[in-house]
BALOBA-1460 file (C-alpha; in Angstrom, 3 decimals):
// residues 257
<rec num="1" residu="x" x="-49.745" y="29.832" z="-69.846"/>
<rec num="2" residu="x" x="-52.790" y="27.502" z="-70.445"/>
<rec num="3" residu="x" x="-52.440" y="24.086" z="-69.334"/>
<rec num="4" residu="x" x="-54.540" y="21.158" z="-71.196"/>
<rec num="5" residu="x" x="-55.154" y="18.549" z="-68.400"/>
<rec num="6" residu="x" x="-54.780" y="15.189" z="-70.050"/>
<rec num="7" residu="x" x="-56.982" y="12.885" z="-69.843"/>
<rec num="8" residu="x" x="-54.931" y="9.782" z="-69.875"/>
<rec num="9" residu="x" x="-53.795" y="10.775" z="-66.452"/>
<rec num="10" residu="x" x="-57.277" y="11.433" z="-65.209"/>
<rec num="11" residu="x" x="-56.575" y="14.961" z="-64.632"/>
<rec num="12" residu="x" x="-59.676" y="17.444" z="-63.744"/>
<rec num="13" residu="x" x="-57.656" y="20.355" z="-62.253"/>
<rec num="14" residu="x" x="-59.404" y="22.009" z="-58.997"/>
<rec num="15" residu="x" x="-60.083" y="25.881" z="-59.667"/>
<rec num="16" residu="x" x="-62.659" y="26.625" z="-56.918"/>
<rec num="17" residu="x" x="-61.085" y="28.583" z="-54.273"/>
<rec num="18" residu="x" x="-64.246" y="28.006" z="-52.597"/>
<rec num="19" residu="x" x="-63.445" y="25.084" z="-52.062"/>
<rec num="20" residu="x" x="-59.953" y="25.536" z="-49.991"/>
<rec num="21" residu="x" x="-61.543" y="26.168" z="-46.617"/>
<rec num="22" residu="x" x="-63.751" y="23.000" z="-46.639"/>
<rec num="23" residu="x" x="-60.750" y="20.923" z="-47.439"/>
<rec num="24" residu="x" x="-58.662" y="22.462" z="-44.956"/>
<rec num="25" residu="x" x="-61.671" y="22.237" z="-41.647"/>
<rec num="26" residu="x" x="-62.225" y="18.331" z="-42.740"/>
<rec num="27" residu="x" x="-58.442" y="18.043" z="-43.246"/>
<rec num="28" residu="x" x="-58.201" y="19.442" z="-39.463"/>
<rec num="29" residu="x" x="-54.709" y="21.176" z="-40.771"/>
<rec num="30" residu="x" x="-52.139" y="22.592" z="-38.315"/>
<rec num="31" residu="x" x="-48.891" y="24.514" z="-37.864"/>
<rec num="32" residu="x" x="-47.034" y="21.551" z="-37.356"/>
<rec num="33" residu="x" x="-48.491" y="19.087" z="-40.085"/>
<rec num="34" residu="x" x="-46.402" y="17.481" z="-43.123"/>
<rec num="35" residu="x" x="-48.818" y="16.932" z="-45.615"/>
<rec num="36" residu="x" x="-48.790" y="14.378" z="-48.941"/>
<rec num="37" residu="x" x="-50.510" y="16.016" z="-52.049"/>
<rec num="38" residu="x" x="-50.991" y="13.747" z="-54.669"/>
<rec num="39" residu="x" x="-51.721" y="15.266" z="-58.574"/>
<rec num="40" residu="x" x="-51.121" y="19.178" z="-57.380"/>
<rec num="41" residu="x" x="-52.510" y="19.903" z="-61.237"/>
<rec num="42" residu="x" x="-51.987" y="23.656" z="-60.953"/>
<rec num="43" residu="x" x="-50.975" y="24.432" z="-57.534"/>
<rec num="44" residu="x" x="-53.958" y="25.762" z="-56.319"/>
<rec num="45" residu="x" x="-54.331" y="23.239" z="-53.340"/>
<rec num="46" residu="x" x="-50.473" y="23.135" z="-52.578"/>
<rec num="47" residu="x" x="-50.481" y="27.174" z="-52.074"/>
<rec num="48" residu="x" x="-52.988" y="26.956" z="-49.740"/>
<rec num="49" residu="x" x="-51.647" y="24.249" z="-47.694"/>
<rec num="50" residu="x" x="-48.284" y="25.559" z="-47.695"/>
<rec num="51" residu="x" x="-49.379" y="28.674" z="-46.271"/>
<rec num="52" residu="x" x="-50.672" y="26.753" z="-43.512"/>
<rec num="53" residu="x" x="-48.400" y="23.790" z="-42.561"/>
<rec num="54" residu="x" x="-45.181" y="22.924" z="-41.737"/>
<rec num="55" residu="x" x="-44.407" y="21.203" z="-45.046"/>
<rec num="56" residu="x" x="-46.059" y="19.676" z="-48.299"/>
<rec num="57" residu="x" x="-44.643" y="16.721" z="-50.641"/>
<rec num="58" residu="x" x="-46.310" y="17.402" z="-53.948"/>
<rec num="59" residu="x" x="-46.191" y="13.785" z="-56.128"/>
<rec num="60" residu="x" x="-46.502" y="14.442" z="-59.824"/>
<rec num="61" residu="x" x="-46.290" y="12.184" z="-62.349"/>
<rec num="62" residu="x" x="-46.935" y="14.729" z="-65.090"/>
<rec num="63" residu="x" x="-43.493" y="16.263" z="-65.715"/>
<rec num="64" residu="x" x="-44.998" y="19.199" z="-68.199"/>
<rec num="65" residu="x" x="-46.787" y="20.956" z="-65.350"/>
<rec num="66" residu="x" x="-43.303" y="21.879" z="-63.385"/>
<rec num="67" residu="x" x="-43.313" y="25.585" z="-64.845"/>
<rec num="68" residu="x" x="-47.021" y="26.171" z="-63.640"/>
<rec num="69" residu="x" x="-46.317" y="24.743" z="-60.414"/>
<rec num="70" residu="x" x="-42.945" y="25.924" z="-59.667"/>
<rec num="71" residu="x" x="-44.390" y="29.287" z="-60.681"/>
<rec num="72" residu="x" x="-47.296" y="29.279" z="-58.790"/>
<rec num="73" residu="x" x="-45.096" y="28.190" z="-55.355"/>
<rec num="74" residu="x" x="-42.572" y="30.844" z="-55.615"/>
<rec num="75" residu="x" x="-41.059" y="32.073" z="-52.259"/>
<rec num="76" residu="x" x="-42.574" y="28.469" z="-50.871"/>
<rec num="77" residu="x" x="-39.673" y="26.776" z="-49.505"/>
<rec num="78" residu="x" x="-42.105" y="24.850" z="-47.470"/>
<rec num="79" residu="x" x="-42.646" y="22.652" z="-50.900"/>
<rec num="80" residu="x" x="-40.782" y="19.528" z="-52.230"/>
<rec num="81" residu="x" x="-42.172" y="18.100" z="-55.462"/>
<rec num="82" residu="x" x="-41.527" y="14.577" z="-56.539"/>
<rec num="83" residu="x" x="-41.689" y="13.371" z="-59.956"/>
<rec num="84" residu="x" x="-42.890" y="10.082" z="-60.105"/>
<rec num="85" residu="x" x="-45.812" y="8.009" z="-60.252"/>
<rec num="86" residu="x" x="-47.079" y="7.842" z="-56.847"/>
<rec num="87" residu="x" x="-48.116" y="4.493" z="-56.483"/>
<rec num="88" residu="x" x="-44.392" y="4.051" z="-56.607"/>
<rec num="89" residu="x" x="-42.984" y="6.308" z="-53.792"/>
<rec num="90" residu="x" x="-42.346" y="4.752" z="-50.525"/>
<rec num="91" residu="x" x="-44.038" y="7.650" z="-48.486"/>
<rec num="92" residu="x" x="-42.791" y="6.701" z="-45.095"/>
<rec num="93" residu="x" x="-39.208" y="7.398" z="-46.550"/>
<rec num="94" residu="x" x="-39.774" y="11.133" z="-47.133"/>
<rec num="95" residu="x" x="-38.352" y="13.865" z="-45.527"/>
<rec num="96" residu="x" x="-39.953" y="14.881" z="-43.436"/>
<rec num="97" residu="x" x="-42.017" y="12.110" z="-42.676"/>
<rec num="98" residu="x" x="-45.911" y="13.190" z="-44.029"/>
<rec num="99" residu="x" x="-48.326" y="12.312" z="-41.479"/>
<rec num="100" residu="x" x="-51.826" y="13.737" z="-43.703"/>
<rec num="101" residu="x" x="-52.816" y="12.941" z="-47.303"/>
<rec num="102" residu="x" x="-54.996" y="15.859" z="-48.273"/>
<rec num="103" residu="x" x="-55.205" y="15.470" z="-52.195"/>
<rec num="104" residu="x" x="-57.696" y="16.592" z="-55.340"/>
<rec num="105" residu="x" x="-56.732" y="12.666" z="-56.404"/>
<rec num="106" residu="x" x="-56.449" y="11.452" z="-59.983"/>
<rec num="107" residu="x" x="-59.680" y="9.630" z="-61.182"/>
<rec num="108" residu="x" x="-57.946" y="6.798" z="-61.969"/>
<rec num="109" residu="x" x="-55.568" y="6.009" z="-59.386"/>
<rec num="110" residu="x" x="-57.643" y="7.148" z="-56.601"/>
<rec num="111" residu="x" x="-58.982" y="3.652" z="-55.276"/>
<rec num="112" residu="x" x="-55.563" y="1.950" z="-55.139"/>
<rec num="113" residu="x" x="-53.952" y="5.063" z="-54.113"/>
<rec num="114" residu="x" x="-55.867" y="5.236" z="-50.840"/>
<rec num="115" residu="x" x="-56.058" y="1.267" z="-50.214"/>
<rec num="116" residu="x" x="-52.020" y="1.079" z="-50.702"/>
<rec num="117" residu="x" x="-51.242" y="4.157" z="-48.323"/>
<rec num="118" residu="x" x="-53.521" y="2.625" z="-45.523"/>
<rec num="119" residu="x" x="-51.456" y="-0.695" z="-45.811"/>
<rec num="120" residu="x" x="-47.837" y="0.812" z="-46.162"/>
<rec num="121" residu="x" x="-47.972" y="4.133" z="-45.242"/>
<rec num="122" residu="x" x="-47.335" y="3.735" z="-42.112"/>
<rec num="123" residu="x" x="-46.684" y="7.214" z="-41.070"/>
<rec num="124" residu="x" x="-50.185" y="9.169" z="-42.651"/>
<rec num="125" residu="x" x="-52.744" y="9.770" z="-39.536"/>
<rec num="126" residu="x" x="-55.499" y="11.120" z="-41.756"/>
<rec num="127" residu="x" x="-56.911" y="11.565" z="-45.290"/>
<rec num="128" residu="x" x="-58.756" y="14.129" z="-46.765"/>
<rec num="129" residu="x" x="-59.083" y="13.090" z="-50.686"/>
<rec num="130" residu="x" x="-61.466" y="14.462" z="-53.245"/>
<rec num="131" residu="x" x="-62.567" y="11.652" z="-55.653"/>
<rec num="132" residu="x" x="-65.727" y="10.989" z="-57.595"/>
<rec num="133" residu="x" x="-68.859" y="10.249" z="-55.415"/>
<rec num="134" residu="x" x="-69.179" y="6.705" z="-56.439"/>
<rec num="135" residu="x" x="-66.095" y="5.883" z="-55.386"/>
<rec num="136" residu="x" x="-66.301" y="8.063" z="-51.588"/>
<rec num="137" residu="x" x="-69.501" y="5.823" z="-51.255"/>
<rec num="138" residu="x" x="-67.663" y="2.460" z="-51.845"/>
<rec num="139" residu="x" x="-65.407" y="3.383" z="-49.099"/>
<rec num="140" residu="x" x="-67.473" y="3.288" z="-46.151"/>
<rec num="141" residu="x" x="-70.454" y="1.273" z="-48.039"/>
<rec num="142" residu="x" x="-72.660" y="-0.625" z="-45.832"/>
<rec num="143" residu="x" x="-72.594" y="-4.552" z="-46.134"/>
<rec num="144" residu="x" x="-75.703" y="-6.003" z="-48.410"/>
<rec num="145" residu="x" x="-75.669" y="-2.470" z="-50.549"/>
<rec num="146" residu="x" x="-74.510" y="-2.121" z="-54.245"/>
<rec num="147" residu="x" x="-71.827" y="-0.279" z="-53.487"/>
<rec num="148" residu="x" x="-70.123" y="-2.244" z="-50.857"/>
<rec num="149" residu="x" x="-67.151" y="-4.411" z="-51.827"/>
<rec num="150" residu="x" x="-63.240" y="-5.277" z="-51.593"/>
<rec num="151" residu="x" x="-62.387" y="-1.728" z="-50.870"/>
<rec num="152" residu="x" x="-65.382" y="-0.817" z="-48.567"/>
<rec num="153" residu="x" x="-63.865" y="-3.631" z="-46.359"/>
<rec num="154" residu="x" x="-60.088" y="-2.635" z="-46.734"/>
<rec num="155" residu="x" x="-60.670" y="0.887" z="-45.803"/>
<rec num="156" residu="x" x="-62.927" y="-0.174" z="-42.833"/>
<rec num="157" residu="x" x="-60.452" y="-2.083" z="-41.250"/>
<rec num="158" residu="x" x="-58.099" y="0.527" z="-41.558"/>
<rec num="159" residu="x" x="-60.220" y="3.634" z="-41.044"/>
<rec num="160" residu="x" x="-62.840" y="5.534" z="-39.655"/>
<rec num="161" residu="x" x="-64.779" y="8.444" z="-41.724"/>
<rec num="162" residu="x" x="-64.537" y="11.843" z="-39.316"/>
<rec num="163" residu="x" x="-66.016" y="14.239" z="-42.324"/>
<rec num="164" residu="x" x="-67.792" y="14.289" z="-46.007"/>
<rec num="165" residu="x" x="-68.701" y="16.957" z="-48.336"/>
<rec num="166" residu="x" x="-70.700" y="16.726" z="-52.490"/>
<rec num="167" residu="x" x="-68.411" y="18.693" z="-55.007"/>
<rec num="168" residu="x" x="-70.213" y="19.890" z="-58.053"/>
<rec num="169" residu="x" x="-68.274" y="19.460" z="-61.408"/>
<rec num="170" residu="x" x="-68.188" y="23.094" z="-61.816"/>
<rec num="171" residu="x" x="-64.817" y="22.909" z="-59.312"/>
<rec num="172" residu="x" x="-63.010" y="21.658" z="-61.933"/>
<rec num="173" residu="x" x="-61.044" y="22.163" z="-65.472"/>
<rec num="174" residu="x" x="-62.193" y="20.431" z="-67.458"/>
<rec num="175" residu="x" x="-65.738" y="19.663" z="-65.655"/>
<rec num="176" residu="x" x="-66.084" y="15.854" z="-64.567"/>
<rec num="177" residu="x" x="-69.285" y="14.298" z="-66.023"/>
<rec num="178" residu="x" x="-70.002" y="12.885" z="-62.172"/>
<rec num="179" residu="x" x="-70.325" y="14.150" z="-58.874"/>
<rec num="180" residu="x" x="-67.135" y="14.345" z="-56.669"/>
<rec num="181" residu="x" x="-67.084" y="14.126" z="-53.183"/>
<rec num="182" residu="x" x="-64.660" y="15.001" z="-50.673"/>
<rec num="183" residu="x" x="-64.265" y="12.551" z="-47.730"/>
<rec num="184" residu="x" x="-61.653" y="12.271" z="-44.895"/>
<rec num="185" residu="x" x="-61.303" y="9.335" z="-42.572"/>
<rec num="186" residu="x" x="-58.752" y="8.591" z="-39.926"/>
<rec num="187" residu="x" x="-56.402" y="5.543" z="-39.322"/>
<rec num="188" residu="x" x="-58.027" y="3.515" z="-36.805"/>
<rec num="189" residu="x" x="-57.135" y="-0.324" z="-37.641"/>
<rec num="190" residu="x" x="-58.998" y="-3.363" z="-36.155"/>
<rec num="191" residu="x" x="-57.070" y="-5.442" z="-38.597"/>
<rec num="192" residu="x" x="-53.678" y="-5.188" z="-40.792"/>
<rec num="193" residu="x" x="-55.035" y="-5.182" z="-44.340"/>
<rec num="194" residu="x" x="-51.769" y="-7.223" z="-45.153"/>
<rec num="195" residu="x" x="-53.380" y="-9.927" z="-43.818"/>
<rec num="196" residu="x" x="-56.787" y="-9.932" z="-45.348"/>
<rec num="197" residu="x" x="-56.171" y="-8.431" z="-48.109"/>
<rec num="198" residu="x" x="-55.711" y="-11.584" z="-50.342"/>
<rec num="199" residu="x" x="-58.603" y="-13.469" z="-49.496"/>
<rec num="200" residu="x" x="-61.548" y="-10.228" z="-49.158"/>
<rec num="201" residu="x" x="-60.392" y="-9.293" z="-53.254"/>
<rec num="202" residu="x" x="-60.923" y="-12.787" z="-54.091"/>
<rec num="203" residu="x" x="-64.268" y="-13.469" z="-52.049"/>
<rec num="204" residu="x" x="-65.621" y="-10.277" z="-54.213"/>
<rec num="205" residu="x" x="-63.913" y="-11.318" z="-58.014"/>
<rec num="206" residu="x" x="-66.938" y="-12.870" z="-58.676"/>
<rec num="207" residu="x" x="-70.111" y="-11.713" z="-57.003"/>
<rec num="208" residu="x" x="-72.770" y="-13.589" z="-57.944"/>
<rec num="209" residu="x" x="-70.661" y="-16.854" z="-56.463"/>
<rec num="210" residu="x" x="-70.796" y="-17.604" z="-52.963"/>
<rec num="211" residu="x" x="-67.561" y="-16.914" z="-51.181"/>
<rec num="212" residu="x" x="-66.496" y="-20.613" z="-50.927"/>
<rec num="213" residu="x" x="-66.469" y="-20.702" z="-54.984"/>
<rec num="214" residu="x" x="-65.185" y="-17.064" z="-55.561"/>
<rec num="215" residu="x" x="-61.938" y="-17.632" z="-52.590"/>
<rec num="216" residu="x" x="-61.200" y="-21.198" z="-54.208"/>
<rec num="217" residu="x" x="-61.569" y="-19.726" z="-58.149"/>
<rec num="218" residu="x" x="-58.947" y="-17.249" z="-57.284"/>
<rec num="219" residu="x" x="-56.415" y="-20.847" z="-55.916"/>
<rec num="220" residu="x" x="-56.274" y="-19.112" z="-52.176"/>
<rec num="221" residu="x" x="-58.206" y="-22.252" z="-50.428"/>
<rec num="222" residu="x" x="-60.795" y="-25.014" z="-51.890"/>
<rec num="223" residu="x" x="-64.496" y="-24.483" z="-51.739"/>
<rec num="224" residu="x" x="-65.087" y="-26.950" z="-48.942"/>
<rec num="225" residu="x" x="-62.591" y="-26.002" z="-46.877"/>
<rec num="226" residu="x" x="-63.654" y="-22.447" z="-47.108"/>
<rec num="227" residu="x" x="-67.172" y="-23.256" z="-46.494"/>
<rec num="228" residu="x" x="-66.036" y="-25.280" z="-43.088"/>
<rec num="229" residu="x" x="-64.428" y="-21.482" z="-42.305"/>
<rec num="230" residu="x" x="-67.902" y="-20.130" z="-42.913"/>
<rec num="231" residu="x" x="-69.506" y="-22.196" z="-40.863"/>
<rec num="232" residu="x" x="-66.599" y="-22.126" z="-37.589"/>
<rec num="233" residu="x" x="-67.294" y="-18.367" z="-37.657"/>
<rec num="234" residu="x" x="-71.014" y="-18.603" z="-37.153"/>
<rec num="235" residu="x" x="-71.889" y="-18.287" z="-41.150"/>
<rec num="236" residu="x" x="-74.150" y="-20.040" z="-43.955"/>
<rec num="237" residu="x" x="-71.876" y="-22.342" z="-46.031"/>
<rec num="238" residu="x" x="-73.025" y="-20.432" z="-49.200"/>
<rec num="239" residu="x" x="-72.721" y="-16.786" z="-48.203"/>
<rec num="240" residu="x" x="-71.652" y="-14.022" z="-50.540"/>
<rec num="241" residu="x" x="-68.925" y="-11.514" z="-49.741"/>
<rec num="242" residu="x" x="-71.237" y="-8.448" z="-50.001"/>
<rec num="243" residu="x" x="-73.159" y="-10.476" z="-46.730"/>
<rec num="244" residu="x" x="-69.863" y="-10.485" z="-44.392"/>
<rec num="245" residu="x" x="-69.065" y="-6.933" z="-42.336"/>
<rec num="246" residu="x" x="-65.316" y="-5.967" z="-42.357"/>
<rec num="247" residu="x" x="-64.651" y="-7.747" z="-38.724"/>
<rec num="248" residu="x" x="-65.922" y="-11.048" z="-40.698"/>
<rec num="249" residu="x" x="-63.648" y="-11.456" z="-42.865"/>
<rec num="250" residu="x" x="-60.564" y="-10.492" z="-40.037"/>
<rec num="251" residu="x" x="-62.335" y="-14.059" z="-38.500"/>
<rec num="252" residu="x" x="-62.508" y="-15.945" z="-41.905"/>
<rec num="253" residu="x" x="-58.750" y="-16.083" z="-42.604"/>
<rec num="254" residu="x" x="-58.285" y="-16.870" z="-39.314"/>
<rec num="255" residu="x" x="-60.534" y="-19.992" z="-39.594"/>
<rec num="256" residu="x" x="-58.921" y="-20.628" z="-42.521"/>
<rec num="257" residu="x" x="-55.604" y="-20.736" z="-41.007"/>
């Protein structure tokens, strides 16, 4: 049966089997791991990890793909799906308890997908995601660059990168019109995102302000006082987000405290 992958849902199903064995070295998969998939599309992915892990939780919000999927998993009983949208599923109440996210992710949940599991999924070790190559370079952006913003800071504080690889669009069904990448990174926190997480996605709402003007637009503190911050932490008074590292901005709410 021929599945059309809808585009609402940001669906580009992953049909290169060449793929596989680069997902599975930079997802570092063992025996023992429980793996999150998010958006199995057609089950090529969850066959492959099932075959080599302990257990997989499929989330899928897309309720018409169960025949393909339950069809292409037969005689898995390594495999639970879940039907839901999976920025809803408390992932650290599965069982068992996933400690890897290795996913082809949804175009358009893959950004708050990834920033939400570092902060509340408590239990997941290590990512490997695919996702479109403008958004694997936001995540470990340098500070000063284009690309660097809210989530490059969010994911630094939570995570270290330990592997990349380009993905042309000819992996996918339908093709993408951009490049995909797929990147993997490890939890290694310097800072709860919990408690930055407010302040860095207001500093960069508006990024032609200074940080003072952007933090007090969005009601969090007023200009001055987040200027004095600036300055107790060793910074100009009018500085831009995109010129504070990750650490920075761990240091800024504490000044502003």
């Amino acid at each position: 049966m021929t599945v059309a992958p809808k585009k609402a849902l940001g669906q580009h199903f992953l049909v290169d089997e060449n793929i596989l064995g680069v997902i599975g070295r930079l997802s570092d998969l063992r025996q023992t791991d429980v793996v999150l998939e998010v958006g199995p599309g057609l089950g090529l992915l969850t066959r492959y990890l099932a075959d080599r892990v302990r257990f997989v939780h499929a989330i899928e919000v897309d309720r018409s793909l169960e025949p393909t999927l339950r069809e292409a998993l037969t005689g898995h009983e390594n495999v639970a799906f879940v039907w839901d949208d999976a920025l809803r599923v408390d992932v650290d109440a599965l069982e068992p308890v996933p400690t890897k996210l290795v996913a082809n992710l949804p175009y358009n949940v893959a950004t708050p997908l990834v920033v939400e599991t570092l902060e509340h999924a408590m239990s997941l070790e290590r990512w490997c995601v695919m996702v479109q190559r403008e958004v694997s370079d936001r995540f470990f952006a340098e500070p000063r660059t284009k690309a660097y913003g809210a989530v490059s800071v969010l994911v630094q504080l939570a995570a270290r990168r330990v592997g990349f690889h380009p993905v042309s669009p000819t992996a996918f069904r339908p093709p993408p019109r951009v490049d995909s990448a797929l990147v993997a990174f490890e939890r290694a926190p310097t800072a709860a995102i919990a408690d930055v997480r407010r302040v860095v996605e207001a500093a960069f709402a508006h990024r032609r302000k200074t940080a003072a003007n952007s933090i007090a637009l969005a009601g969090l503190a007023s200009r001055a006082r987040v200027a004095e911050a600036l300055t107790a932490i060793g910074r100009e008074r009018g500085a831009r987000a995109e010129e504070l590292e990750p650490p920075a901005f761990v240091e800024l709410v504490s000044a502003l405290r």
